[in-house]
C-alpha positions in Angstrom: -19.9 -5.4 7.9 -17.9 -3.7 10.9 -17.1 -6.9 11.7 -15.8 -8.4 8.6 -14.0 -5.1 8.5 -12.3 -5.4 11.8 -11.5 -9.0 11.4 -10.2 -8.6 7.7 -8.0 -5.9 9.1 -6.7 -7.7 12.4 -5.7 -10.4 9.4 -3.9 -8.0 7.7 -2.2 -6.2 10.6 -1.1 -9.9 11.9 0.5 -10.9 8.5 2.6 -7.5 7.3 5.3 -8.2 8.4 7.3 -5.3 7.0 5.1 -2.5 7.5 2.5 -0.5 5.5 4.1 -1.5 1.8 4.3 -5.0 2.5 0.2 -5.0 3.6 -0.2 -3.6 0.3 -0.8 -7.3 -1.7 -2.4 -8.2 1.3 -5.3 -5.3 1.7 -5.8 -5.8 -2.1 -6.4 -9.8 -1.5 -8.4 -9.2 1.1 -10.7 -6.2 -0.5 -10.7 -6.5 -3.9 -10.1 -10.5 -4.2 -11.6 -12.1 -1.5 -14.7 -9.8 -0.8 -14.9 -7.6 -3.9 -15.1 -4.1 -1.8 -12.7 -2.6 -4.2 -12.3 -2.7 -7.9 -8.5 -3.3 -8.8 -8.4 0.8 -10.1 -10.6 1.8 -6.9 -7.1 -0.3 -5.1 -5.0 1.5 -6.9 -6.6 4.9 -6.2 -6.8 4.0 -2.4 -3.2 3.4 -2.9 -2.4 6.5 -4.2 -4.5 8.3 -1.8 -2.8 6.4 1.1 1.0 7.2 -0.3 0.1 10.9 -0.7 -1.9 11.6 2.7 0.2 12.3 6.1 0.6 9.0 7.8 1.4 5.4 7.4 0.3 3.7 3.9 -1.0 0.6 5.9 -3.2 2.5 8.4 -4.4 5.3 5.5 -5.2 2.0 3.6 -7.3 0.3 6.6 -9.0 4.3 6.9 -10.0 4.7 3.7 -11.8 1.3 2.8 -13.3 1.6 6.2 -15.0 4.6 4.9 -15.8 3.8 2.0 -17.9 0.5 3.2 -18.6 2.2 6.7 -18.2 6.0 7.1 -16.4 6.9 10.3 -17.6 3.3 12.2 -15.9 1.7 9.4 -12.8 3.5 9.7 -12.2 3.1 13.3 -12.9 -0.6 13.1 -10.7 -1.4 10.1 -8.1 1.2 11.3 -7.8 -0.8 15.1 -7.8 -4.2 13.7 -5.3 -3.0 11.7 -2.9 -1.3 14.2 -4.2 -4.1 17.0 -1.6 -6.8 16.1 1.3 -4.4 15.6 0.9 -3.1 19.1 0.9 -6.2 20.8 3.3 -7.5 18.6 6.0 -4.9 18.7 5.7 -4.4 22.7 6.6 -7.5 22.8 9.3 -7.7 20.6 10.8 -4.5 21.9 10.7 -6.7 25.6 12.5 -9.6 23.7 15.2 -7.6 21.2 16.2 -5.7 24.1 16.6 -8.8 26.1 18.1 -10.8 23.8 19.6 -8.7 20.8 23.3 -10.3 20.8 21.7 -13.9 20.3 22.8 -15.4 16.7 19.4 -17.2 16.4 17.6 -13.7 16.4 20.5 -11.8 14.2 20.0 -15.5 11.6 16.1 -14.6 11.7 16.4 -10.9 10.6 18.9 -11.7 8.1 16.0 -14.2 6.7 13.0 -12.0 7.0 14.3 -9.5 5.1 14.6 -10.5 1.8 11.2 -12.0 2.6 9.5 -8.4 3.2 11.8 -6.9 0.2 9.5 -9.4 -2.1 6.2 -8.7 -0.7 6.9 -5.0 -1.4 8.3 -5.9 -5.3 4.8 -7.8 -5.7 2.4 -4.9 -4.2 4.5 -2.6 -6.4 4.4 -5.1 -9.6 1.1 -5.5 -9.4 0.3 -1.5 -9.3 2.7 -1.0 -12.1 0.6 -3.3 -14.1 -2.7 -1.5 -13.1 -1.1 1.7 -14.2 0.3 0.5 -17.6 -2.7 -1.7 -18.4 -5.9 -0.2 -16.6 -8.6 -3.0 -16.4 -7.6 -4.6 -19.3 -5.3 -7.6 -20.7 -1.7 -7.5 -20.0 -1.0 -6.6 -23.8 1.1 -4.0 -26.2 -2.3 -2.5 -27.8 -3.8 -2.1 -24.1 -1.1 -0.2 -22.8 -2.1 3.2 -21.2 0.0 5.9 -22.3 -1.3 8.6 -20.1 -0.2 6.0 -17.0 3.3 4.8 -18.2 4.1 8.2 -19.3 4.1 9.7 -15.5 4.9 6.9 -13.8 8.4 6.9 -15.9 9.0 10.4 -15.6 8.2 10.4 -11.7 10.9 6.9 -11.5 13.4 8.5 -13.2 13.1 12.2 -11.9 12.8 10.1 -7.8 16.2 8.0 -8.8 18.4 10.7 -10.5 17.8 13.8 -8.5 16.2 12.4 -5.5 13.8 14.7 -4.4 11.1 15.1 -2.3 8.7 12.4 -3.0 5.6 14.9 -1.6 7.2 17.4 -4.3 7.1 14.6 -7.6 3.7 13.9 -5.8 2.4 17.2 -6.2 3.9 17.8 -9.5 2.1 15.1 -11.1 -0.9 15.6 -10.0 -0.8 18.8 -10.7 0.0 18.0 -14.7 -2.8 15.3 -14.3 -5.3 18.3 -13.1 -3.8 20.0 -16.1 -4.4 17.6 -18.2 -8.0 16.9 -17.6 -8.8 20.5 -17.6 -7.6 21.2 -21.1 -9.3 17.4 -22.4 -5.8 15.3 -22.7 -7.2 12.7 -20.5 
């Protein structure tokens, strides 16, 4: 298991390109799809856990199924094959944008790449939209989940008009959801 962990997450770290967001659809394929560690709402909790917890969302991501399949062994093998590629990586690059940062071939890549990561990001965050707005179930009008959409609307529209805090919006909401539960809503 510590090794399917490690080498899952040395996959992942070596193909998020983009950071923490963009592993997003790629931890899900690789833990819910491929070897079924995660249910699609356990990924979406593990999402939300990661997004509210101090830290990067990719290596809170690697952390957390690590511990949930491993305990702490888990979590520091899936955390450093995680983190593994993006040190070697970056050193490197740091060595060669430094070098060689006024080259158009390198300015022609960026410009490339990042409408690239921009879509990874759109699908993790499509596919979590749908998990919120449709649970489990079929992507249909009488499946729709109130108690999801309702939030999730109110937290997007509160984050683009006044812009504030996102740890704030965070707390708020899951503070009303505590509230909620308490007096039976949910």
């Amino acid at each position: 298991m510590l090794l399917d962990l490690f080498l899952s997450f040395l996959e992942i770290g070596l193909m998020s390109i983009g950071g923490g967001y963009a592993a997003m659809p790629l931890i899900q394929a690789q833990a819910v799809a491929k070897h079924g560690w995660l249910t699609m709402g356990e990924f979406a909790d593990l999402v939300t856990i990661a997004e509210m917890t101090p830290g990067p969302i990719g290596i809170n991501a690697a952390t957390f199924v690590g511990v949930r399949l491993s305990g702490i062994p888990g979590a520091m093998v899936a955390t450093l094959g995680f983190l593994l590629p993006s040190m070697i990586i970056v050193s490197l690059l740091a060595f060669l944008y430094t070098r060689y940062k006024t080259l158009p071939a390198l300015q022609s890549i960026l410009k490339c790449l990042k409408p690239v990561v921009a879509a990874l990001i759109l699908s993790a965050g499509l596919k979590l939209l749908l998990q919120v707005a449709f649970g489990e179930g079929k992507i249909a009008l009488q499946n729709v989940d109130v108690f999801g959409l309702v939030p999730f609307s109110a937290a997007l529209f509160t984050l683009r008009k006044w812009k504030p805090n996102p740890i704030l919006v965070l707390v708020v909401c899951g503070g009303l959801g505590l509230l909620a539960g308490v007096v039976g809503i949910l």
